[in-house]
C-alpha positions in Angstrom: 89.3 117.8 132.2 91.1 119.9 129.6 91.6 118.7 126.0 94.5 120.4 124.3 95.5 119.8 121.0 99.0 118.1 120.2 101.5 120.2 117.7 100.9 118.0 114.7 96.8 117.8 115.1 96.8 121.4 115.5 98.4 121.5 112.0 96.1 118.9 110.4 93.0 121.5 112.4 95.0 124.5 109.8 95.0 122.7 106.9 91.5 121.3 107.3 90.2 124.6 107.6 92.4 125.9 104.9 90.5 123.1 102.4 87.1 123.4 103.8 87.1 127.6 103.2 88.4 127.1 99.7 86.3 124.5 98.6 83.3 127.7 100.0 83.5 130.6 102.1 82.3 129.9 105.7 83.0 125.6 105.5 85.9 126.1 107.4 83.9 127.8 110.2 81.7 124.8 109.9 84.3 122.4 110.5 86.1 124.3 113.4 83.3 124.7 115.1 82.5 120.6 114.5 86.0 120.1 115.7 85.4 122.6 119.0 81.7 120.7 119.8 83.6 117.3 119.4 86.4 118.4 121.9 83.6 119.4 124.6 81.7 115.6 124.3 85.4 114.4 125.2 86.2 116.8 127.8 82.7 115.9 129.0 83.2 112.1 128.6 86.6 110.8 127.8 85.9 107.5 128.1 82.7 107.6 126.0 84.0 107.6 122.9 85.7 104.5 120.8 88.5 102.7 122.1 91.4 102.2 119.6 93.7 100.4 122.0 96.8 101.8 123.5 94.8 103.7 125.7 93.4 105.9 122.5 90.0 106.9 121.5 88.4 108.1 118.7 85.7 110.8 118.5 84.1 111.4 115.5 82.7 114.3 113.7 79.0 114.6 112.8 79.2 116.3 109.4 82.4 115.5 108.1 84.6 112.9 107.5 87.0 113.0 110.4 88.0 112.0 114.0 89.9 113.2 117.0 91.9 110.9 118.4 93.3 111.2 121.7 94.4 110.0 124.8 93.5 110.7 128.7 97.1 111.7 130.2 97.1 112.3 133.9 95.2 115.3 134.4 94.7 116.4 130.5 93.3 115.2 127.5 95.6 114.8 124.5 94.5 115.5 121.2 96.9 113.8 118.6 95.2 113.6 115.4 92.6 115.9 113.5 91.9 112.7 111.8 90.5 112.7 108.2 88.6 109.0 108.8 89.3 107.8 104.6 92.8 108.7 103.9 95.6 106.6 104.8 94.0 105.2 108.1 95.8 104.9 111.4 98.9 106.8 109.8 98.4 108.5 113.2 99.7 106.1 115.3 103.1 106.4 114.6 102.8 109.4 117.0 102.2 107.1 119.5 105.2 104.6 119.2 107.8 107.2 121.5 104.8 106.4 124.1 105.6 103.8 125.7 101.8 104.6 128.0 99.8 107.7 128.4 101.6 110.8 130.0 105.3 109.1 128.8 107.1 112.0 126.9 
């Protein structure tokens, strides 16, 4: 199954990367790769990875301090949050309250 990334996590994935290269050349790589080997373990297994509720799951990065979270959505994974795991936790979920289930847009 497919994983794609949702407008505003593909944002959070920019801006990440923006922070990691300026704090040092070649972090950001780091990270996106991270991000890319996280998003294969959930195409691999979505339901593997922590359960949130609402039909949500959390994957988390190995070497930094962030999640995806993302749902299973008839016949594709949605990605909703690059997820940085100590700032303002959960502020993701109001992406989630238009949803009434998985695959409702």
């Amino acid at each position: 199954m497919k994983a794609v990334l949702a407008e505003a996590a593909a944002d959070e994935l920019r801006e990440a990367f923006a922070f990691y290269e300026q704090e040092q050349p070649g972090l950001g790589r780091r990270f996106l790769d991270e991000v890319e080997a996280c998003r294969r373990r959930i195409e691999r297994l979505p339901e593997a990875w922590h359960p949130l509720g609402e039909g949500l799951r959390r994957c988390r990065l190995r070497h930094f301090p962030y999640g995806l979270i993302y749902r299973v959505v008839a016949d594709y994974i949605e990605i909703i949050a690059v997820a940085h795991l100590h700032r303002a936790p959960e502020y993701w979920r109001r992406r989630t309250e238009d949803r009434e289930s998985p695959g409702g847009q």
